[in-house]
C-alpha positions as CSV (number, residue, x, y, z in Angstrom):
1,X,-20.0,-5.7,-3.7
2,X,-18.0,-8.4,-5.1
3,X,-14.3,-6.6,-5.0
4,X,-11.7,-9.7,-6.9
5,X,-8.3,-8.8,-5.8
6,X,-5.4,-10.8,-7.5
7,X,-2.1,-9.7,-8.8
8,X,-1.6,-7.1,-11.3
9,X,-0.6,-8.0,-14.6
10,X,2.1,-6.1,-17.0
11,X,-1.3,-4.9,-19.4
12,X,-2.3,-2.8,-16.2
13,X,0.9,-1.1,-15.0
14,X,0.2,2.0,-16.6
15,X,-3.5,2.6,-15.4
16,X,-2.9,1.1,-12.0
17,X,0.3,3.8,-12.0
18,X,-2.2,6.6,-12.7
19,X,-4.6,5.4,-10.0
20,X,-1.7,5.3,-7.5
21,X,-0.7,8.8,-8.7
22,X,-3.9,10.2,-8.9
23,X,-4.6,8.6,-5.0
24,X,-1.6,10.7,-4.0
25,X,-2.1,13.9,-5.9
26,X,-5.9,14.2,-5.2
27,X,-5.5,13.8,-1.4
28,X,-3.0,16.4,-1.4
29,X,-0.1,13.7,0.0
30,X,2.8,15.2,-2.0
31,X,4.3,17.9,-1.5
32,X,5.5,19.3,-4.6
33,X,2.1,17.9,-6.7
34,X,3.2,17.0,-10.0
35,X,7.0,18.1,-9.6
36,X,6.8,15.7,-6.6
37,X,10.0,13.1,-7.1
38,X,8.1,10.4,-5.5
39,X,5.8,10.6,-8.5
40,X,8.1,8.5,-10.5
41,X,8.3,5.9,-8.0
42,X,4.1,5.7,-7.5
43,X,4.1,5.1,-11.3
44,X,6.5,2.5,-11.3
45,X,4.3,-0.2,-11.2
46,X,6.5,-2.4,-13.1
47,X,9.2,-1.8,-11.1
48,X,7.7,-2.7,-8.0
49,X,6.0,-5.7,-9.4
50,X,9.7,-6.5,-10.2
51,X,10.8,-6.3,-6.6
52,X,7.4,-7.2,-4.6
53,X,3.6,-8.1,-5.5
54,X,1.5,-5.8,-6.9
55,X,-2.1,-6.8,-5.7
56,X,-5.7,-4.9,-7.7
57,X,-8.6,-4.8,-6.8
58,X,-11.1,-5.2,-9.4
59,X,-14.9,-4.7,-9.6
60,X,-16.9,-6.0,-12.5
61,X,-14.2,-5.5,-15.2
62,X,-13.0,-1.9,-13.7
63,X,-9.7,-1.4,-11.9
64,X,-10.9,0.2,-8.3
65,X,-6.8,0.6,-6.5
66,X,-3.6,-1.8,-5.8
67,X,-1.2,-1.9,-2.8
68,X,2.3,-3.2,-3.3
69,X,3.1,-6.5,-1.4
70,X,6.9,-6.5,-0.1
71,X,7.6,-10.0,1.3
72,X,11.0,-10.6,3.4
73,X,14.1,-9.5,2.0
74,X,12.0,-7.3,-1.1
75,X,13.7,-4.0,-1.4
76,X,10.6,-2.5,-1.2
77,X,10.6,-3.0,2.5
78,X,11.3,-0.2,4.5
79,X,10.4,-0.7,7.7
80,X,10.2,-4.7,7.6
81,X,12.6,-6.6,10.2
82,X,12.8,-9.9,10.7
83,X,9.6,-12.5,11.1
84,X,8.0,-9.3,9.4
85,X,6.3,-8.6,5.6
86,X,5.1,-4.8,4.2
87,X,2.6,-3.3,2.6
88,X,3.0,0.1,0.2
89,X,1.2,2.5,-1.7
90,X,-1.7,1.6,-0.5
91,X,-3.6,3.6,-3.2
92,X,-7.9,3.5,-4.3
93,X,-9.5,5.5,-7.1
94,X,-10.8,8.4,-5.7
95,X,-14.1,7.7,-7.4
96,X,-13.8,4.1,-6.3
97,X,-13.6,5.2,-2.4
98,X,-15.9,3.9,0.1
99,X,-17.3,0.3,-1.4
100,X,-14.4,-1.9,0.8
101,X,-11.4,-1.8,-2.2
102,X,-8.6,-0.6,0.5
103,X,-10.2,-3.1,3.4
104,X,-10.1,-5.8,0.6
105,X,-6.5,-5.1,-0.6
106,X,-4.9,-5.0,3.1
107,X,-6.9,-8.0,4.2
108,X,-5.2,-9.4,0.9
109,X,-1.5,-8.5,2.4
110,X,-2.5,-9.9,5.5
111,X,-3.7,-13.4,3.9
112,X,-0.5,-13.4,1.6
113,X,1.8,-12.6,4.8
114,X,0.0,-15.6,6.5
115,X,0.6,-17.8,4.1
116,X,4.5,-17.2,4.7
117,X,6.8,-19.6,6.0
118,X,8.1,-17.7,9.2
119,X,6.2,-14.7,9.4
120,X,4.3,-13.8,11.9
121,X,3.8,-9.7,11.4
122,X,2.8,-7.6,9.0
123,X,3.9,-3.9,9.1
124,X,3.5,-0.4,7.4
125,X,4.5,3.4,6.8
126,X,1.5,5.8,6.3
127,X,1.6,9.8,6.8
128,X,-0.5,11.8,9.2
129,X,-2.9,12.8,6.4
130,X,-3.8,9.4,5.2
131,X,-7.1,9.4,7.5
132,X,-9.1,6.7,5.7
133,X,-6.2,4.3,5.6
134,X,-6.2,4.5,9.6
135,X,-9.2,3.6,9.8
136,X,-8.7,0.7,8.0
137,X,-5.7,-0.5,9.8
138,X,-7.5,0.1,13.4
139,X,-10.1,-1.5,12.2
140,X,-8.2,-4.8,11.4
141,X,-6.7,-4.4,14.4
142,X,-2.8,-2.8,13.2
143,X,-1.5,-1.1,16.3
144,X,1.0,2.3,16.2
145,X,4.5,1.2,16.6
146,X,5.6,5.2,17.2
147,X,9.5,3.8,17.9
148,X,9.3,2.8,14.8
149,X,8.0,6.1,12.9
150,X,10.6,7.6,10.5
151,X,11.9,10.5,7.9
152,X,12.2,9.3,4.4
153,X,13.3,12.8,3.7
154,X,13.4,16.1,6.1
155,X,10.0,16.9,7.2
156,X,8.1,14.1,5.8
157,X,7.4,11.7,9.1
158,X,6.0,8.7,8.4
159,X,3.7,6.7,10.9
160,X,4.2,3.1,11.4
161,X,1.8,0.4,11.9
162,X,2.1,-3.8,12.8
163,X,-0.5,-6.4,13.2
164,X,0.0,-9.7,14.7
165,X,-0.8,-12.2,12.0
């Protein structure tokens, strides 16, 4: 399958919001489902395309996921330190699982952090329950960085990942 990925643009926000949500809700990742405050933020592409690259993946006309891009200094980084870019939200259609669109759109972040001047990482936050996204990320060759795992907010850990670009 021919996956394009390329960035986002403002006439998608609102469906590419819905697949992020949807991503989330469907796998069970928040807590408090559709009264979960992190909702907000996983719709908000807009937002993050404001503060970071918002990347799609795109199969013959259909929308298939997006991951947000977070290149130094974004306030989308979390994690990020120095010589180091992020990925987030990290999100596929449920339907659209399993043809290569979440391989394609981290292989995407890790071309785009490449391709910057004095960067030589690329890093991420993921929770225990994100299964298929490991999978990716050992298979590209990201490695755990468990000193570096962290609480957004009590009882939530979040894993952390880096790969040597």
């Amino acid at each position: 399958m021919d996956i394009l990925i390329r960035p986002a643009v403002a006439a998608e926000y609102e469906e590419l919001g819905e697949i992020t949500a949807r991503a989330y809700l469907d796998d069970g990742l928040l807590d408090f489902a559709e009264g979960d405050p992190y909702l907000g933020r996983l719709r908000d592409v807009a937002g993050r395309a404001a503060d970071g690259e918002v990347l799609v993946a795109e199969y013959d006309g259909t929308l298939l996921g997006c991951v947000t891009f977070a290149p130094p200094g974004s306030p989308l980084a979390d994690i990020a330190g120095p010589g180091e870019a992020e990925f987030r939200m990290l999100a596929v259609s449920p339907a659209a699982r399993g043809r290569g669109a979440g391989e394609a759109l981290v292989r995407a972040c890790m071309a785009r952090a490449r391709d910057l001047e004095d960067v030589s990482h690329l890093v991420l936050s993921t929770t225990e329950k994100m299964l298929g996204a490991h999978r990716i990320y050992d298979r590209l060759g990201f490695v755990r960085t468990p000193e570096r795992d962290w609480y957004p907010v009590p009882g939530l850990p979040l894993l952390t990942y880096r790969v040597e670009l």
